[in-house]
C-alpha positions in Angstrom: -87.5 -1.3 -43.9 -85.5 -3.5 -46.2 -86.6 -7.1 -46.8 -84.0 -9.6 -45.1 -84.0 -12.5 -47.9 -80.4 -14.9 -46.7 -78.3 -14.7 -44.1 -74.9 -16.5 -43.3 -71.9 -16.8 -41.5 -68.8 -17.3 -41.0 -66.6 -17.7 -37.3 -66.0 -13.5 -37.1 -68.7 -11.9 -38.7 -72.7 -12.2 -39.9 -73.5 -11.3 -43.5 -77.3 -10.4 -44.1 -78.9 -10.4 -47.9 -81.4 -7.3 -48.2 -83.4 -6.3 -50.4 -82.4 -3.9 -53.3 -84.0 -0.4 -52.7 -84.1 1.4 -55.9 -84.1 5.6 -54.6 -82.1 8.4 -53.2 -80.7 9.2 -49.5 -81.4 12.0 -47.9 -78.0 13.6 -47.4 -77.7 14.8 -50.4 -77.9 18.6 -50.1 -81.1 19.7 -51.1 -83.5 21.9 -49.2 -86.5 20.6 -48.8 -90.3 22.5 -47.9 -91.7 22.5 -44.5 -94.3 20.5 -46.4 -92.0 17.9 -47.6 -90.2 17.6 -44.5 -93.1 16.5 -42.2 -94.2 14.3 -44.5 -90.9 12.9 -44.4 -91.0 12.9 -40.4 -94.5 11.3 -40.4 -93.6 8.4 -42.3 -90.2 7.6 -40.3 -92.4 7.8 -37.4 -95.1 5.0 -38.5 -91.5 3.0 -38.7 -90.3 4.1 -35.9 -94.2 3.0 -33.9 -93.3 -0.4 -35.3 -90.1 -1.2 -33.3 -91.1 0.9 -30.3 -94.2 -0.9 -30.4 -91.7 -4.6 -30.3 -89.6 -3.0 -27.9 -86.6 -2.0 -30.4 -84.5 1.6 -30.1 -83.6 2.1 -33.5 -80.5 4.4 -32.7 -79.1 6.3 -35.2 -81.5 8.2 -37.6 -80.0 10.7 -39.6 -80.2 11.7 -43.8 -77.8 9.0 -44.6 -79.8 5.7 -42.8 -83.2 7.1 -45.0 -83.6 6.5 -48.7 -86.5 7.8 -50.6 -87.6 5.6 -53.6 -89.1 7.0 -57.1 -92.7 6.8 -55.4 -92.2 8.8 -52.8 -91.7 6.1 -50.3 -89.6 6.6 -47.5 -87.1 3.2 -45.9 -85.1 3.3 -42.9 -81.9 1.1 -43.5 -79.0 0.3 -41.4 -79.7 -1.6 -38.4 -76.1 -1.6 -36.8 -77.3 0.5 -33.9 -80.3 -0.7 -32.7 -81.2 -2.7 -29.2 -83.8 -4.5 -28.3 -84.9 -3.6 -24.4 -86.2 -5.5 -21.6 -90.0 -6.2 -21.7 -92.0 -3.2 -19.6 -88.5 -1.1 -19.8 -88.0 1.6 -22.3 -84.1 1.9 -21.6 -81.0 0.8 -22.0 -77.6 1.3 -21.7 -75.9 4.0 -24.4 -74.7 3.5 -27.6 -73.2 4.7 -30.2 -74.5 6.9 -32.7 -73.3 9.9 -35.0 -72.0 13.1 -34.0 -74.5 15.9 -34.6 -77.7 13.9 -35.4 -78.0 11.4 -31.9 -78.9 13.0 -28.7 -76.2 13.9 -26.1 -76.8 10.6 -24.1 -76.1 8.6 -26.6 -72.2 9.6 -25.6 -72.5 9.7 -22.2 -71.7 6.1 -20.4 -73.6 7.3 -17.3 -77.0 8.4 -19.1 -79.8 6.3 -20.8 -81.2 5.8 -23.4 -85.3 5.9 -24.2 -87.9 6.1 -26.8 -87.3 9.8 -27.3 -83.6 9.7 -28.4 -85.0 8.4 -31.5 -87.4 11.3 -31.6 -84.6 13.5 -31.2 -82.3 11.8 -33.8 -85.5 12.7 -36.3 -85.9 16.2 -35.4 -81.8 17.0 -35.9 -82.6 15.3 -39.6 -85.6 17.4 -40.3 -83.3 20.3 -39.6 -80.8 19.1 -42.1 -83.7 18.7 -44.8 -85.0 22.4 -44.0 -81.5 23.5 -44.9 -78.8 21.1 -45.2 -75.6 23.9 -46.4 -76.4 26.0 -42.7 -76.6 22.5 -40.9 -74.1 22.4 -37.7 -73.1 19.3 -36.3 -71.9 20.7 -33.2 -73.9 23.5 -32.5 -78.0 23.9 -32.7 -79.2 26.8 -34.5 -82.6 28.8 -34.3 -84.5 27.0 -38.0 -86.0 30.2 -38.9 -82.5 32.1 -38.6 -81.7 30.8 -41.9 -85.6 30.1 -43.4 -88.0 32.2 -42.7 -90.3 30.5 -44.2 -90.9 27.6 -42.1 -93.8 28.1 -39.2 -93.0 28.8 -35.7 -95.3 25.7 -35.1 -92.8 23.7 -36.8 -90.2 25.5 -34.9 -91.7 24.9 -31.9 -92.3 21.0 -32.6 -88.6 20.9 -33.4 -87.6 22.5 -29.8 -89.4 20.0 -28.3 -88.1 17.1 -30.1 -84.6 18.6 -29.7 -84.5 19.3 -26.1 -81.5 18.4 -24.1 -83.7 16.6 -21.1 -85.3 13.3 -22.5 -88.0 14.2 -20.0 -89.1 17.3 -22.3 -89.1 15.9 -25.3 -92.2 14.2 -26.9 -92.1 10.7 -24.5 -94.1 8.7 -27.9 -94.2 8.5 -31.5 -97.5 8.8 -31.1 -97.6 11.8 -29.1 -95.9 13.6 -31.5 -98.0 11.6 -34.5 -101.0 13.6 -33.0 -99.1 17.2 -32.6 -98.4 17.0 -36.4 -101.7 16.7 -37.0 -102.8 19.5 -35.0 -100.2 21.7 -35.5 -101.4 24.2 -38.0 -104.3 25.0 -35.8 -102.4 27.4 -33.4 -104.3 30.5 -32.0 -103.2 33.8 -32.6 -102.5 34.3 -29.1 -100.2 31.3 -29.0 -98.6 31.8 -32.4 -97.3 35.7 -31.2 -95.8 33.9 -27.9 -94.1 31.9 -30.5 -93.0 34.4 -32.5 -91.6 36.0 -29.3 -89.6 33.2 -28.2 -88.1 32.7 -31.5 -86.6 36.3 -32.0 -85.4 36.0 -28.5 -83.6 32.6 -29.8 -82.1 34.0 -33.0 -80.7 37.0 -30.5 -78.9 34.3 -28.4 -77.4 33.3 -31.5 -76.4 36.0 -32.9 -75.0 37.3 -29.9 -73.5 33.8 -29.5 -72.3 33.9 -32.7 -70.5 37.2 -32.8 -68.3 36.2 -30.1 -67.0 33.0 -31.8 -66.4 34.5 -34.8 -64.4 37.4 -33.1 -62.6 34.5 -31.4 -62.0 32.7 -34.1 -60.6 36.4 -35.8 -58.2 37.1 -32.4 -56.6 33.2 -33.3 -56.2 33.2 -36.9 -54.6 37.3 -36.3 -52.5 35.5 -33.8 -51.4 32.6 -36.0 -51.0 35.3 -38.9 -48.3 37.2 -36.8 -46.5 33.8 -35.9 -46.1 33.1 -39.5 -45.4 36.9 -40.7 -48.3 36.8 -43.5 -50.6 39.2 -41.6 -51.9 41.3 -44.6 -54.2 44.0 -42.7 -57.1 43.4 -40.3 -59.9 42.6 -43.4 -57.8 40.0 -45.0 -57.9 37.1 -42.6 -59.0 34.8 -45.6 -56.2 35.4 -47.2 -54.1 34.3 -44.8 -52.5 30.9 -45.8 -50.8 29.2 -43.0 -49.1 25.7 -42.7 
């Protein structure tokens, strides 16, 4: 995390002096390797232990709050969001956050937050480093939909990290510290019920999919007619209306 050198202030607002880091955030659109990206995860997550460990929600990971410098390192900046929690507790009331990267209770006044909306947070940004020009900030998508590449281990990690229920999710950084190190060791057995699993999600999506997009065709054939510049059935992109 960045060094706090000075601070100061005045009778409306407090101005911290950090220290200069010299690298690249991690929204800018490049893909990155499954390799890359859990290295990525792993090292947010020894930052993450830190505050957890000194009772501090950090609350609001995404691309943007992470900057990687020329050696590889990886710092977490930004520390608008973050709340320090009661001693033995490991909640507190909501916050804010950013729309398609902070859990759902982060928006809702009558949930909680915990240790594992960070962990969720983490997992939406190692989606967007797998492949940042698919990423959906209000939808989730099956990962291997769009790259094939990447392990149904690493899918399944993801799920978990992602689930809607802070009870399924990973409860601690180190829980899930110790499933990255284990989880290229899947059995055969195992690694088919993955495989399973993940073609039935990427049917739910397509399926899903389908019917938005011949929503979305009805509306803008709608809108077309309304304006008289309908131009045939296959030329909805064509369609300019004001």
């Amino acid at each position: 995390t960045p060094v706090i050198l000075d601070w100061f202030e005045d009778d409306t607002q407090i101005f911290m002096v950090e220290s200069f880091i010299n690298g690249k955030s991690l929204d800018l659109p490049i893909s990155y390797s499954e390799e890359q990206v859990v290295s990525v995860a792993k090292k947010v997550l020894n930052i993450l232990r830190r505050l957890h460990n000194n009772n501090i929600i950090y609350g609001d990971i995404k691309p943007a709050n992470l900057i990687a410098d020329k050696d590889g390192e990886i710092y977490l900046i930004d520390f608008n969001s973050s709340v320090i929690v009661d001693e033995g507790t490991s909640k507190t009331e909501a916050i804010s956050g950013t729309l398609g990267f902070s859990p759902p209770e982060q928006f809702n006044p009558d949930r909680l937050i915990d240790y594992s909306s960070d962990i969720y947070a983490l997992g939406r940004t190692m989606e967007y480093l797998i492949c940042p020009e698919q990423f959906e900030r209000n939808s989730r998508f099956p990962i291997r939909y769009y790259r094939r590449d990447i392990s149904v281990e690493l899918e399944a990690i993801l799920e978990k990290m992602m689930a809607p229920s802070q009870s399924d999710r990973y409860q601690s950084v180190e829980e899930l510290l110790q499933e990255f190190e284990k989880y290229t060791c899947t059995n055969l057995l195992k690694k088919f019920l993955l495989l399973i699993k993940s073609a039935k999600n990427i049917h739910i999506y397509k399926d899903k999919n389908r019917k938005n997009l011949e929503k979305r065709k009805e509306i803008l054939h709608e809108l077309a007619v309304d304006s008289q510049s309908y131009t045939g059935e296959n030329d909805y992109e064509t369609v300019i209306l004001n």
